[in-house]
N, C-alpha and C positions, 0 to 999 in steps of 0.2 A: 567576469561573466559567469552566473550562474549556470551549472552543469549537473545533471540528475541524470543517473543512468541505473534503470530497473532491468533485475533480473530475476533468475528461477523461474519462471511461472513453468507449463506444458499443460499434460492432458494425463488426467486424473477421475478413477472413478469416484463414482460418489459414495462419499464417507470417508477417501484418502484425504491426506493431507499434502501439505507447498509449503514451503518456506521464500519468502519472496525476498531479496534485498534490495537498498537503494542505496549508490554511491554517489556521496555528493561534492562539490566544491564548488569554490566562487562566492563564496560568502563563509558567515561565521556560524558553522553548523553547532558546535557544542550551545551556543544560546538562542539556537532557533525553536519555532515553533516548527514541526510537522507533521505532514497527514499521507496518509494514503486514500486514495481517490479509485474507482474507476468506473469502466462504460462499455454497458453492455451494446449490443448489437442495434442500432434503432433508436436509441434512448440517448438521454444525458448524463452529464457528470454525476456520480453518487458519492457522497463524503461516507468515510469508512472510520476511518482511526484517526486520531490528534494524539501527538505525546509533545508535552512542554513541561516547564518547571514546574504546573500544578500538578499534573501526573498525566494516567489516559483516558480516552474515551471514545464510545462505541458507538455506531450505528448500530441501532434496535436488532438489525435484520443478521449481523455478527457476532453482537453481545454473545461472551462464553462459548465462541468457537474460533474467533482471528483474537488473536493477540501481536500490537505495536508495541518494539522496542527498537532501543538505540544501542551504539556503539560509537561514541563519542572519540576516543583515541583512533580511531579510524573512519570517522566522517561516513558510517551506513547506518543506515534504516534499515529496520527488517520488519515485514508481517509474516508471520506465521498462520498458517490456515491448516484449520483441521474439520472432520467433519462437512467437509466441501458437498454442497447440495447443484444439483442442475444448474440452479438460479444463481449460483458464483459466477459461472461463465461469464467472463468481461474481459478488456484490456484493463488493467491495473495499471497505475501511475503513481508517482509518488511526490508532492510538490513540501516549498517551505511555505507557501499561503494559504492555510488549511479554509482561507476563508471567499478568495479569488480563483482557490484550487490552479493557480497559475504562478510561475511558470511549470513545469512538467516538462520530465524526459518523454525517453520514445515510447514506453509501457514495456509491458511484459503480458503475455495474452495466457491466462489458465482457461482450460476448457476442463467442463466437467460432465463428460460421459459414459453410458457406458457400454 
């Protein structure tokens, strides 16, 4: 059974930074694809980061301020957020289907105000 559990997020002015992680199991994480996803208030899923064997990549609206990495010897994902704007405020999640954005843990909720 796949199992993804996010954490770090809170409440963060704007221009602070988060460091997010995601602990995974139930599958074979070192050769996965994964992504961080999330969803603001009203809205839908937003794809954010992919990191796989090609490398990473960004949503436009992140680009040169989240940066996606892994830790492979220890099955977590992490995003790092810096430069956090209003417009971050989401539930964050983090899935291995960067492309059904499914399955997903419970999230991890950042708010950013101030």
């Amino acid at each position: 059974e796949v199992q993804l559990v996010e954490s770090g997020g809170g409440l963060v002015q704007p221009g602070g930074s988060l460091r997010l992680s995601c602990v995974a199991s139930g599958f074979d994480f070192p050769i996965s694809s994964m992504a961080w996803v999330r969803q603001a208030p009203g809205t839908g899923l937003d794809w954010i980061a992919t990191i796989n064997t090609g490398g990473t990549y960004y949503a436009p609206s992140v680009r040169g301020r989240f940066t996606i990495s892994r830790d492979d010897l220890k099955n977590t994902l992490y995003l790092q957020l810096n430069n956090l704007r209003t417009e971050d405020t989401a539930m964050y999640y983090c899935t291995n289907n960067p492309i059904l954005k499914t399955p997903r843990g419970q999230g991890t909720q950042v708010t950013v105000s101030s």
